[in-house]
C-alpha positions in Angstrom: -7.9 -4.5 29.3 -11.2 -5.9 29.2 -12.1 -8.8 26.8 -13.9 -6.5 24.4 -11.4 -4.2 24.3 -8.5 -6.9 23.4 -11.2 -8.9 20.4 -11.7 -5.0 19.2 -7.6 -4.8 19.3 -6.8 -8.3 17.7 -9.3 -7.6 15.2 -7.3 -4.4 14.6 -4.1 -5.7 14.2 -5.7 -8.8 11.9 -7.0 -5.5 9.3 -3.4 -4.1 9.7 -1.8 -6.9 8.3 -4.0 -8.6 5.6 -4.9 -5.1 4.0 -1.1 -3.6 4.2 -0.4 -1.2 1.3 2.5 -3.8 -0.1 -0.5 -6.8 -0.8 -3.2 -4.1 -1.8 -0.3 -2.3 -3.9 0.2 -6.1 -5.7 -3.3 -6.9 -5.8 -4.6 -3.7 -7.7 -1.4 -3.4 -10.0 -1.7 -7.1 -11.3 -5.5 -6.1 -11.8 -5.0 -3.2 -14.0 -2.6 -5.1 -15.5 -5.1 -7.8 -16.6 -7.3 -5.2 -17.2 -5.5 -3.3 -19.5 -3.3 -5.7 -21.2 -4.4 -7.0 -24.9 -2.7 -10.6 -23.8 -2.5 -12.5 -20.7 1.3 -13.0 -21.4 1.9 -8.9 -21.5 -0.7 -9.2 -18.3 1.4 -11.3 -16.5 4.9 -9.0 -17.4 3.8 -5.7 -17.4 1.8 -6.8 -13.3 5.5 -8.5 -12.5 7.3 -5.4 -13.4 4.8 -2.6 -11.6 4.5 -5.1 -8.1 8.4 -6.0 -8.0 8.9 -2.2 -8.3 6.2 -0.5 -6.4 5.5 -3.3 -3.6 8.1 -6.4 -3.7 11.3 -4.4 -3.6 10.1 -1.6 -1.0 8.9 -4.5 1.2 12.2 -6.9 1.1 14.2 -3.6 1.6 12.2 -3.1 4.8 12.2 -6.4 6.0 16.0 -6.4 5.9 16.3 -3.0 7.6 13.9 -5.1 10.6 16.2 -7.9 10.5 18.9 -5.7 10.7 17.9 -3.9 13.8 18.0 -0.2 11.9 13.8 -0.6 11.5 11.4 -1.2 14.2 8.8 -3.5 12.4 7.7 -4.2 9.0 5.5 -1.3 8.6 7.8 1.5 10.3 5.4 2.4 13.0 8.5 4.8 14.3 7.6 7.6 12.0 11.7 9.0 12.7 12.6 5.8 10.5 10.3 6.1 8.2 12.1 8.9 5.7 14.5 6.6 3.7 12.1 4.1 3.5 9.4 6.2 1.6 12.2 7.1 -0.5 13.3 3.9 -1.6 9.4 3.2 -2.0 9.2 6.7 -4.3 12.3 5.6 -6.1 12.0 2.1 -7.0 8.2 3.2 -8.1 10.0 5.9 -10.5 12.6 3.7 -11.6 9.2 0.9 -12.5 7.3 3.3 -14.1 10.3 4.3 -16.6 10.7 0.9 -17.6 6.9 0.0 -18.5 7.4 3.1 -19.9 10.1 2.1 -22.2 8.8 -1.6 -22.7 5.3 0.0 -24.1 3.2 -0.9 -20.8 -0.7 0.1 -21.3 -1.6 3.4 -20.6 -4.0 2.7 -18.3 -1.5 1.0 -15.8 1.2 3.8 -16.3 -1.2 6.5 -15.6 -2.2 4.4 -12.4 1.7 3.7 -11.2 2.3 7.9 -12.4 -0.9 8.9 -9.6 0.6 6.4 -7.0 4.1 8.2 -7.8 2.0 11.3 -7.6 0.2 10.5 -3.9 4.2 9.5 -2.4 5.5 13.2 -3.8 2.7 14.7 -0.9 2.9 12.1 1.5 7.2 11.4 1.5 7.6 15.7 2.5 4.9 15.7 4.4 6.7 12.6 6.3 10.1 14.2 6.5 10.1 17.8 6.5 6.7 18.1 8.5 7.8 15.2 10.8 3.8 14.1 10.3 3.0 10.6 10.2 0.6 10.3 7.5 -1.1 7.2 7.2 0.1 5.3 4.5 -2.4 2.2 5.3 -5.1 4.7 4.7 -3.5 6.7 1.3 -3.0 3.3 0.0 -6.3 1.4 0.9 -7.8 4.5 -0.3 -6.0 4.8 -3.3 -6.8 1.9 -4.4 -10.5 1.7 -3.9 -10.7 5.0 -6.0 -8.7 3.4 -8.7 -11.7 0.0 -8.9 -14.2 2.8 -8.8 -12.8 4.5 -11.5 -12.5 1.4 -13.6 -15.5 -0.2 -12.6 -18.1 2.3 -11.7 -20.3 1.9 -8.9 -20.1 -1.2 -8.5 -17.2 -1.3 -6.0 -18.6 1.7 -3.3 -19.2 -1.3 -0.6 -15.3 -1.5 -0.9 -15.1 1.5 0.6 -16.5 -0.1 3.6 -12.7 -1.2 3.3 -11.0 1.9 3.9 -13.2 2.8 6.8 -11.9 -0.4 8.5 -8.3 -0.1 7.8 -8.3 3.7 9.2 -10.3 2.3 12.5 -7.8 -0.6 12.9 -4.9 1.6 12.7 -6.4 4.7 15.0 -7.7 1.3 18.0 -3.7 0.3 17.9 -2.6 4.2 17.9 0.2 3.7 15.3 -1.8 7.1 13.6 -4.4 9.9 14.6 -7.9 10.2 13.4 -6.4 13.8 11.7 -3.5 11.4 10.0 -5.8 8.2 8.5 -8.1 11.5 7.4 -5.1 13.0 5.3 -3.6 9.9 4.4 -7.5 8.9 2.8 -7.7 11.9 1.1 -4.5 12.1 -0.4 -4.9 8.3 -1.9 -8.6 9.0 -3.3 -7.3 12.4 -4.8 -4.6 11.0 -6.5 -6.4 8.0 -8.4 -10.0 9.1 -8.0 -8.9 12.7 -10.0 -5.5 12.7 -11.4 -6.1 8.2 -12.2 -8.7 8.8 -14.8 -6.7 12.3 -16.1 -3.9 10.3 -17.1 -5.5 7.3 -18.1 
């Protein structure tokens, strides 16, 4: 492997891991939160709640299946193993949702924790039944630049300079095809660009 080719492939595993879907998953929630929230106290609850049950708990139930031999790395790049953790993922998210839900979470952040539910309901069958490895980097960087756009306007389109970079660094380490960051885009921008603002 030449020098270029290993800079292009550290670079590529440096995207991989700072713009995961568990830290862009936190980040955006506890910014929606703020965002919607009419106190920074019900801010700081409401963003606690959505990231323990959308990112924190998914990740420390992955981590242990890695520690525990049953999971080949933090972000599953076996796609065989990947079917119960997308449904933890879809379940814990659920089970979140319900309880902002109940606690009288803003709308704004329930409709964007319902489209992320929404996004998992195409990508978890598509995972398991059609045995396709959909790229969940990509649904979820995607996802979430959608979501700032539809908050903020057009003053976030150079973040999609973002998901372009996160679907390059994972097609240079081949943990997905061009056809599967593609999907896993367009799933994530359809389901807060359109259904996001629906709800909202």
């Amino acid at each position: 492997m030449s020098s270029t080719s290993l800079e292009k492939t550290t670079v590529a595993r440096w995207i991989t891991e700072v713009f995961t879907p568990g830290v862009l998953v936190a980040g955006l929630l506890l910014l929606v939160a703020w965002h919607s929230s009419d106190t920074a106290l019900q801010a700081v609850a409401y963003g606690l709640v959505a990231t323990a049950a959308a990112s924190v708990l998914p990740v420390l139930y992955i981590l242990r299946g890695v520690r525990k031999g049953k999971l080949s790395d933090k972000h599953v790049v076996v796609h065989s193993q990947r079917r119960v953790p997308l449904l933890v993922i879809l379940l814990s998210t659920a089970l979140g949702t319900a309880a902002l839900a109940l606690a009288g979470a803003p709308r704004e952040l329930l409709a964007l924790i319902a489209s992320m539910v929404a996004a998992l309901l195409v990508a978890v069958p598509v995972t398991v039944f059609a045995r396709w490895g959909i790229s969940l980097h990509a649904l979820v960087a995607a996802g979430a630049v959608a979501a700032l756009t539809v908050i903020y306007g057009p003053a976030v389109t150079p973040a999609w300079l973002l998901v372009v970079a996160v679907g390059w660094a994972r097609v240079r380490l081949k943990e997905h095809t061009l056809a599967q960051v593609l999907a896993g885009a367009a799933v994530g921008a359809a389901a807060t660009g359109i259904l996001f603002p629906l709800l909202s």
